[in-house]
PLY file of the C-alpha trace (Angstrom):
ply
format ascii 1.0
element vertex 334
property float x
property float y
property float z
element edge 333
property int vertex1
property int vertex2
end_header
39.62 27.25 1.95
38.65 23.49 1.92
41.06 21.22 3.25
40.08 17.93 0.68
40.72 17.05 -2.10
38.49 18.42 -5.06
37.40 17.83 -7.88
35.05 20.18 -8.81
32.32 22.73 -7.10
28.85 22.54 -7.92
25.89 24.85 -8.08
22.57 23.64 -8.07
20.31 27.17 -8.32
16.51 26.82 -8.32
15.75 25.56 -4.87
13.74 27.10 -2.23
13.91 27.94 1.40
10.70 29.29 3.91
12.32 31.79 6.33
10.00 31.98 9.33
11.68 35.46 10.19
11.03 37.05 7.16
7.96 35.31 6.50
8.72 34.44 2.97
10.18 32.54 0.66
13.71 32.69 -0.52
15.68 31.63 -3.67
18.02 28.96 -2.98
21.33 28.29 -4.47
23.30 24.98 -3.08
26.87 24.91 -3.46
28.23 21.70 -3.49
32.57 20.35 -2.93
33.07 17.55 -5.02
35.38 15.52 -2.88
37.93 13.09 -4.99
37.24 10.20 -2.69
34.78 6.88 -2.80
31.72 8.09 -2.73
27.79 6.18 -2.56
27.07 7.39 -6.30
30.88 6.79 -8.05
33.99 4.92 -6.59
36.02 8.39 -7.72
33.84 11.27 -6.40
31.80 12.00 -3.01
29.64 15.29 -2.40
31.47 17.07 0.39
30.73 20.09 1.95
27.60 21.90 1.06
26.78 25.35 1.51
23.40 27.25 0.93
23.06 30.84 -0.75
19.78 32.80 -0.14
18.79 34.94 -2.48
22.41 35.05 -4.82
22.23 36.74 -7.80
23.42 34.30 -10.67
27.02 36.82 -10.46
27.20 36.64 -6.02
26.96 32.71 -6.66
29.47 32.00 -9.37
31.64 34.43 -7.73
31.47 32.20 -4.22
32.22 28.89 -6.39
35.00 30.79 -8.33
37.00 31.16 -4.84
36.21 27.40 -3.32
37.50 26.49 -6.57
40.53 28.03 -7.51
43.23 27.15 -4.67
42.63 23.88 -6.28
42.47 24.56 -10.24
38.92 23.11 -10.16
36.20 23.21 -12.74
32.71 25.12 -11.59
29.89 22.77 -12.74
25.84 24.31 -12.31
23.40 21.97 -12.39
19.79 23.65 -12.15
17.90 21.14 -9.40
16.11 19.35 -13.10
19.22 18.54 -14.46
22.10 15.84 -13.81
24.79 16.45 -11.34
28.00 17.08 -12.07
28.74 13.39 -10.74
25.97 11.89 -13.00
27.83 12.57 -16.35
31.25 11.47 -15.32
32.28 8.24 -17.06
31.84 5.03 -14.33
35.04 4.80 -12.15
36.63 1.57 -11.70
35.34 -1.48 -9.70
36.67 -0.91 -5.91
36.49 -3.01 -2.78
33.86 -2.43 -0.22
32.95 -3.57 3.14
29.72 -3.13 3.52
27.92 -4.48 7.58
24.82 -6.19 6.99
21.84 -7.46 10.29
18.96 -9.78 9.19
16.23 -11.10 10.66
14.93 -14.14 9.13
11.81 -16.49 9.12
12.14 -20.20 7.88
9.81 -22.15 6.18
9.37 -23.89 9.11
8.16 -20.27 10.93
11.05 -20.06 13.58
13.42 -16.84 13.83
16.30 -16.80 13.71
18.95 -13.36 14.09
22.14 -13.12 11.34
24.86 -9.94 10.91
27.88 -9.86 9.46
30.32 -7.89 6.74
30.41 -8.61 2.73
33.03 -7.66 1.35
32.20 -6.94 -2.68
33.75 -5.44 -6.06
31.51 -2.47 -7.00
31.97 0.84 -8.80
29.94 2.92 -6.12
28.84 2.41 -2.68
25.27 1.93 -3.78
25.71 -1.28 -6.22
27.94 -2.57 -3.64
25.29 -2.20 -0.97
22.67 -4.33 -3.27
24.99 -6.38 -4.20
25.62 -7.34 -0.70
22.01 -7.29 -0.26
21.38 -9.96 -2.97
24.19 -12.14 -1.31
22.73 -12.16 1.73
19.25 -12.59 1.01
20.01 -15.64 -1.32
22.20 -17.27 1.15
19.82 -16.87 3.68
16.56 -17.15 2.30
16.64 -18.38 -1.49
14.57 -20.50 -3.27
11.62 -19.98 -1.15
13.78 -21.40 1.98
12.62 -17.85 3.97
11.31 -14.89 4.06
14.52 -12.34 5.22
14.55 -8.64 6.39
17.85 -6.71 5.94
19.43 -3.60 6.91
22.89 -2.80 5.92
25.15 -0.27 6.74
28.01 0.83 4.29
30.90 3.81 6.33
31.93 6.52 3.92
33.54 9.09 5.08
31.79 11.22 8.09
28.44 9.79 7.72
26.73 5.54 7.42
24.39 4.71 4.42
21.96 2.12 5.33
19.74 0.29 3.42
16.38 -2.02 4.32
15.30 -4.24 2.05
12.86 -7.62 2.34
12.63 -10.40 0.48
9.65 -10.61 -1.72
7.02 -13.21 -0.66
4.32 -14.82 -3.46
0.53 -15.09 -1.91
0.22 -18.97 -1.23
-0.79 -20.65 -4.63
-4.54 -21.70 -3.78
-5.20 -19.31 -0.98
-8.00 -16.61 -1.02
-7.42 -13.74 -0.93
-7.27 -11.32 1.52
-10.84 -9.78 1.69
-11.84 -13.51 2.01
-10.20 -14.16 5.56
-11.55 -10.13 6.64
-14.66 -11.20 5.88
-14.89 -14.28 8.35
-12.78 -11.99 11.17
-15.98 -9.79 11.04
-17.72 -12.61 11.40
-16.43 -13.60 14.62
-14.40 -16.86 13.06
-10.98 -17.60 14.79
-7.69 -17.87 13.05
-7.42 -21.80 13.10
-10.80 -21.84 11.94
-9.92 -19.74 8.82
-6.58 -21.76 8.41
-7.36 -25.26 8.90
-9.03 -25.50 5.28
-5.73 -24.87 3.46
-3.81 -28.01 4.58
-0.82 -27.81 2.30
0.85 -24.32 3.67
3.74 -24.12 5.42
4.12 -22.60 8.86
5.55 -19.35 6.77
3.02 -18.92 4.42
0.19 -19.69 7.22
1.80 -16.66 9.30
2.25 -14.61 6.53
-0.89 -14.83 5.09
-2.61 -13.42 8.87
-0.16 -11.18 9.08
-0.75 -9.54 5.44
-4.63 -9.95 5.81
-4.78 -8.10 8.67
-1.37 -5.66 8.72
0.33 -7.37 11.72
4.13 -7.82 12.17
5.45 -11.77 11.80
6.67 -11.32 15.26
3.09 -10.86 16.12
1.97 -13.51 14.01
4.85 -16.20 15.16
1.89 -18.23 17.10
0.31 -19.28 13.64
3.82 -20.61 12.58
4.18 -22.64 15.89
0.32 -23.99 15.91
1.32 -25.12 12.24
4.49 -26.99 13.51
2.15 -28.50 15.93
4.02 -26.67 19.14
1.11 -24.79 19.86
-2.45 -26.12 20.35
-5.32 -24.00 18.63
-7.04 -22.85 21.47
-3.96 -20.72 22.57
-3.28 -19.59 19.14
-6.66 -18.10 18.91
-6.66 -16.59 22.47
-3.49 -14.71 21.40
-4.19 -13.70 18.41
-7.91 -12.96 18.29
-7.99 -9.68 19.96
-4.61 -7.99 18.33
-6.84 -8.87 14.94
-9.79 -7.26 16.40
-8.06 -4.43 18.29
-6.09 -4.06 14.79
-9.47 -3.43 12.65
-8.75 0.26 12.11
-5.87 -0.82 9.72
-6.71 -3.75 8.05
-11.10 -2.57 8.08
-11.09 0.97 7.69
-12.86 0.81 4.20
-15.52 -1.70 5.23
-15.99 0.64 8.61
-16.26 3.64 6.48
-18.65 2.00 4.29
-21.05 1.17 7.41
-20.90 4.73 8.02
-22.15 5.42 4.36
-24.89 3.13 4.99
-26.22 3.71 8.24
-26.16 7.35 6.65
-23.76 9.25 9.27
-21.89 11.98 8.85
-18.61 10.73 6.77
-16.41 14.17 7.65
-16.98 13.16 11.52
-16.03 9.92 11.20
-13.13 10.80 9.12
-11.88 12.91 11.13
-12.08 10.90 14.17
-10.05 8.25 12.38
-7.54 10.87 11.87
-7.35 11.58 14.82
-7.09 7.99 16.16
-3.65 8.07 14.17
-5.02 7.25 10.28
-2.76 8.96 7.69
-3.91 9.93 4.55
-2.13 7.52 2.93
-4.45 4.98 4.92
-7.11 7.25 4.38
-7.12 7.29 0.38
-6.28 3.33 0.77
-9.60 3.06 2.67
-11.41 5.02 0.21
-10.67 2.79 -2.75
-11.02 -0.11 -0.74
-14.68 0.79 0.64
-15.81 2.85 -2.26
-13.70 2.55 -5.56
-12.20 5.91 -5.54
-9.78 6.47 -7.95
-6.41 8.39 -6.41
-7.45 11.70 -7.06
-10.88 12.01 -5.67
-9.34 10.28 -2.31
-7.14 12.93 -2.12
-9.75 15.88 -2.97
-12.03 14.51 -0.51
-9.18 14.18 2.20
-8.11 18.24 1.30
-11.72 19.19 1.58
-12.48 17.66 4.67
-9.43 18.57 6.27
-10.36 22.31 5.06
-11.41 24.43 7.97
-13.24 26.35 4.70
-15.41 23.66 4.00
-18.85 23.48 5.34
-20.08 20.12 6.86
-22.88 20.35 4.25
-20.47 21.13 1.07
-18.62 18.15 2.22
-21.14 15.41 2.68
-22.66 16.69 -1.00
-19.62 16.46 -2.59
-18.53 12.71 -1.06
-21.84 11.58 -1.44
-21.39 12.70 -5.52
-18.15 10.68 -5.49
-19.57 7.52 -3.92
-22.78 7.36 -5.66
-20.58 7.55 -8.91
-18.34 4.61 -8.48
-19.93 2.77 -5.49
-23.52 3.11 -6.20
-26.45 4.15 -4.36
-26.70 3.67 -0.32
0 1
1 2
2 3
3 4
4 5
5 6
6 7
7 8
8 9
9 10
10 11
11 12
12 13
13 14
14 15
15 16
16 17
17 18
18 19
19 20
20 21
21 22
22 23
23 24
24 25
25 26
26 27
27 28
28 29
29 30
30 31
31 32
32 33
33 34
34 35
35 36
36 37
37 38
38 39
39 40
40 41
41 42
42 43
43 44
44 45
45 46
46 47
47 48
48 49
49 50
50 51
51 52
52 53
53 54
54 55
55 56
56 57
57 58
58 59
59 60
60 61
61 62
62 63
63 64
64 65
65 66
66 67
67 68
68 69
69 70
70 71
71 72
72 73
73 74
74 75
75 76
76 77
77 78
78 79
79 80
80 81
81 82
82 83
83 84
84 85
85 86
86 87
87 88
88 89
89 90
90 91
91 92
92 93
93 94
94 95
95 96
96 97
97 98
98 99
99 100
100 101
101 102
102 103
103 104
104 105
105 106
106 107
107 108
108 109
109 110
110 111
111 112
112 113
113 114
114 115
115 116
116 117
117 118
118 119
119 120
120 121
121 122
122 123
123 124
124 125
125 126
126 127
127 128
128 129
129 130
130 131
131 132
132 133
133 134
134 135
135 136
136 137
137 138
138 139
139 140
140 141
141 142
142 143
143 144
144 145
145 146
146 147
147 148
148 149
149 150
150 151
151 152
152 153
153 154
154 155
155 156
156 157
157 158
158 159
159 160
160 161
161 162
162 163
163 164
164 165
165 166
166 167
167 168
168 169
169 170
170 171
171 172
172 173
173 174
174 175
175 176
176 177
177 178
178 179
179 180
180 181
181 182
182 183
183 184
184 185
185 186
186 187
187 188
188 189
189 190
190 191
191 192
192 193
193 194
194 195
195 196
196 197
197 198
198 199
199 200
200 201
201 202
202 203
203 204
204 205
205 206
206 207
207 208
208 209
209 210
210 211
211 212
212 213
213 214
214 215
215 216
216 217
217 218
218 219
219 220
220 221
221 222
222 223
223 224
224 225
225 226
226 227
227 228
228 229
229 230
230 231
231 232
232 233
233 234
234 235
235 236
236 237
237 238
238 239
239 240
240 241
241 242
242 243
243 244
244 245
245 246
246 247
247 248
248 249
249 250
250 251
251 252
252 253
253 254
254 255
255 256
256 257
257 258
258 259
259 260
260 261
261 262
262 263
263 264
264 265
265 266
266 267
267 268
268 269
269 270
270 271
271 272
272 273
273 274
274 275
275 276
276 277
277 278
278 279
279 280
280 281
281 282
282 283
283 284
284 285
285 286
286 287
287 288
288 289
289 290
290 291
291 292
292 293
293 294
294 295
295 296
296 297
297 298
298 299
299 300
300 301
301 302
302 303
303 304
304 305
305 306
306 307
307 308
308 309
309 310
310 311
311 312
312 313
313 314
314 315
315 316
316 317
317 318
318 319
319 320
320 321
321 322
322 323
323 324
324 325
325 326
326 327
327 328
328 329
329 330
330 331
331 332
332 333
């Protein structure tokens, strides 16, 4: 018996569960209570309650939905795990008030933080437009037209569990600037931040900072001495000193396709130095990203090369043949 009010129960067969103590896999049937009560997809309905069936037979599960149901003269709604929940298809339910909690952090034009939180209240039809649309309130009071750049979590109550939400505000690459590879290049080099900067007179202390801190993947926070040497608050020597060596100790993130390419080069083993990037904390994500970057590897041969050398089946030998196939074909020779 479940104690809230229905609306429907839901089965959503063709799932899957590994049990470790059976050492397989198992069929797995969700049964869902649809709750009659604002919810984050509809301002009518909620999922509630959710139970999992191993192994049902189509007849065990319908039969288990059949009793949730019936105490409250319920429909039974299955949805295979491809199809649209029984939620999905309902018509939209009416425009509701929310109250949705919102934190920011925010960096002005000018390159000084600043903290924000408050509440929105807002008119929505499920908990999910009214979280973005307090999200494009906020962000547009705080940081629109180009005023900011603003970082926002939100956090929206419904029931027995919080829904948050991060979001930042897109930022444009400075009109005029080079690009990334272009300031990576001179950090290799050995040339300092103001060094790099001082050629591009007409940024502001924002785009300065955020242009070192996309270049070479550091937070703004980390980054906030470019913004005050730009206001003038901070004299270059001291910008450099602190930023010079988080760039340099950074390389792994922002360089890891030029190191790998040196590595190529100098004709070294690519799976061991892979793999010691791994294990220096580079996901594959980064990995593929690194791949492209240093070689041109389309998507797909990142991620074979990743699988193979990952492999404990694959030889060292079988490896290096097959990367140095992939390279040669959209990088070139050595």
């Amino acid at each position: 018996m479940i104690d809230l009010p229905l609306a429907a129960v839901q089965l959503r067969p063709g799932h899957s569960h590994y049990d470790k103590a059976l050492g397989r896999w198992q069929e797995t049937t969700w049964l869902e209570c649809i709750v009659a009560e604002p919810g984050w997809h509809h301002s009518r309905y909620r999922r509630g309650p959710t139970e999992r069936l191993y192994d049902p037979t189509p007849e065990e599960a319908l039969a288990r939905a059949t009793r949730l149901a019936a105490p409250q003269g319920v429909p039974v709604y299955t949805a295979p795990s491809n199809a649209q929940t029984w939620i999905a298809i309902q018509p939209a339910g009416p425009a509701i008030e929310w109250l949705v909690g919102w934190t920011a952090a925010r960096w002005c034009a000018d390159g000084v933080h600043t903290e924000h939180a408050g509440t929105e209240q807002v008119t929505a039809t499920s908990g999910d437009d009214a979280t973005q649309e307090a999200i494009d309130r906020v962000a547009e009071r705080l940081g629109g037209g180009g005023r900011g750049l603003v970082k926002l979590k939100t956090a929206l109550p419904l029931n027995d569990r919080v829904h948050q939400r991060w979001h930042t505000t897109p930022m444009d690459w400075p009109a005029g600037a080079p690009p990334e590879d272009w300031f990576r290049r001179r950090a290799r080099g050995g040339e300092r931040p103001s060094e790099m900067l001082r050629g591009l007179p007409d940024l502001t202390p924002l785009q300065a900072m955020w242009i070192v801190s996309a270049s070479f993947k550091l937070s703004l926070d980390a980054v906030a001495p470019v913004g005050a040497w730009r206001r003038q608050a901070l004299p270059a020597t001291q910008m450099d000193a602190m930023l010079q060596g988080q760039i340099q100790a950074n390389e792994l993130r922002w360089g890891l396709g030029w190191l790998l390419r040196g590595v190529w080069y100098r004709e070294e083993p690519m799976r061991q130095a892979m793999l010691s990037y791994k294990e220096r904390g580079v996901g594959p994500i980064e990995m593929i990203q690194a791949l492209r970057a240093g070689f041109g590897l389309p998507l797909r041969y990142g991620k074979e090369l990743i699988d193979l050398c990952c492999s404990s089946s694959t030889t060292d030998s079988t490896f290096e043949a097959r990367f140095g196939a992939c390279a040669r074909e959209h990088a070139g020779d050595r």
